[in-house]
C-alpha positions as CSV (number, residue, x, y, z in Angstrom):
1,X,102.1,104.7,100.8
2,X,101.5,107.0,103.6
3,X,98.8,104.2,104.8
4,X,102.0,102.3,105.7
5,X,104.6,104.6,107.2
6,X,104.8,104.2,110.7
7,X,104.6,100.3,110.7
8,X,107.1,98.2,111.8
9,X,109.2,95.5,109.3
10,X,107.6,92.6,111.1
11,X,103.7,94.2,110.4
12,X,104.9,94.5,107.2
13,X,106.4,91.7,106.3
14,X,102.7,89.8,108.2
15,X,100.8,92.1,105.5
16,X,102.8,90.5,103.0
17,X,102.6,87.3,104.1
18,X,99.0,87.0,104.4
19,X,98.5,88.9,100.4
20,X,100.6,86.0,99.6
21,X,98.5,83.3,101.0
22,X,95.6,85.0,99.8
23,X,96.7,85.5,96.5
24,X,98.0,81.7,96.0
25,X,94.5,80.6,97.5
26,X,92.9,82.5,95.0
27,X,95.0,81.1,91.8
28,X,94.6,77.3,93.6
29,X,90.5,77.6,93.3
30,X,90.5,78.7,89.9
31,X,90.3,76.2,86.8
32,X,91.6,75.7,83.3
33,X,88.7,77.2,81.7
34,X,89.0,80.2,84.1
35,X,92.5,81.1,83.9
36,X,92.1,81.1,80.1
37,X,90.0,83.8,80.1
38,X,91.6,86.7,78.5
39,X,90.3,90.8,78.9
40,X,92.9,93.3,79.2
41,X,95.3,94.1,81.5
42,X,95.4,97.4,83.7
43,X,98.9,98.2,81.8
44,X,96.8,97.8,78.3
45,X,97.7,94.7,76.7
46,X,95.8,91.7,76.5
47,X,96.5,89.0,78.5
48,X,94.8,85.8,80.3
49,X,93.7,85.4,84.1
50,X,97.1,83.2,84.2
51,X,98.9,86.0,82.5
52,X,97.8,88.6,85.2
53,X,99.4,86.2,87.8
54,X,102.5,85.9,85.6
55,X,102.6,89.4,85.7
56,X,102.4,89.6,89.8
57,X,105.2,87.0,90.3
58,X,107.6,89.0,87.7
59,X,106.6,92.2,89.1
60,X,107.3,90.5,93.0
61,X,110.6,89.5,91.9
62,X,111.9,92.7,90.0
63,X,111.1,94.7,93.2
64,X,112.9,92.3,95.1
65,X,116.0,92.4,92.6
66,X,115.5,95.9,92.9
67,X,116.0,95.9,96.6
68,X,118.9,93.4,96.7
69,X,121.1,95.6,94.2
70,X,120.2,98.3,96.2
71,X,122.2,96.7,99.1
72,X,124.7,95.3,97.2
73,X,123.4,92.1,96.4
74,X,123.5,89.4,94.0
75,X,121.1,89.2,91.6
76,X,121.1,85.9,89.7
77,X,119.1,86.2,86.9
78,X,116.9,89.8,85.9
79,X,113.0,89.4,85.7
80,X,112.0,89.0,81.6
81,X,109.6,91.8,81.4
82,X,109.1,90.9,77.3
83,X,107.4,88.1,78.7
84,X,104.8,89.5,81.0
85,X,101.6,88.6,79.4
């Protein structure tokens, strides 16, 4: 994390922005067949190609519930880690 102390919101809210577009890119070029290939995920379970970006889109969200309770938000509905894979 120390890579990004010292930049602004608005740099990181680009960097995030541009991982975003790079990561739905990425998931829009790939087929059937290759999202149904399974291995195993870094957290040890098996999972598919689709399952890994499951797991990146629950994992966005619960930081960002995270964040809004932090504040004093509402959250409407928890992320379903049991789910994940």
């Amino acid at each position: 994390m120390e890579k990004l102390q010292g930049r602004s919101v608005s740099e990181l809210l680009d960097s995030l922005s541009s991982s975003r577009v790079d990561t739905l890119a990425l998931l829009d070029s790939l087929t059937e067949e290759q999202l149904n290939v399974r291995g195993m995920h870094p957290a040890g379970f098996e999972t598919s190609v689709a399952g890994v970006f499951r797991v990146m889109a629950r994992h966005e969200r619960g930081h960002g519930q995270e964040i809004a309770l932090a504040l004093g938000l509402p959250v409407a509905e928890r992320v379903n880690w049991s789910a994940a894979g």
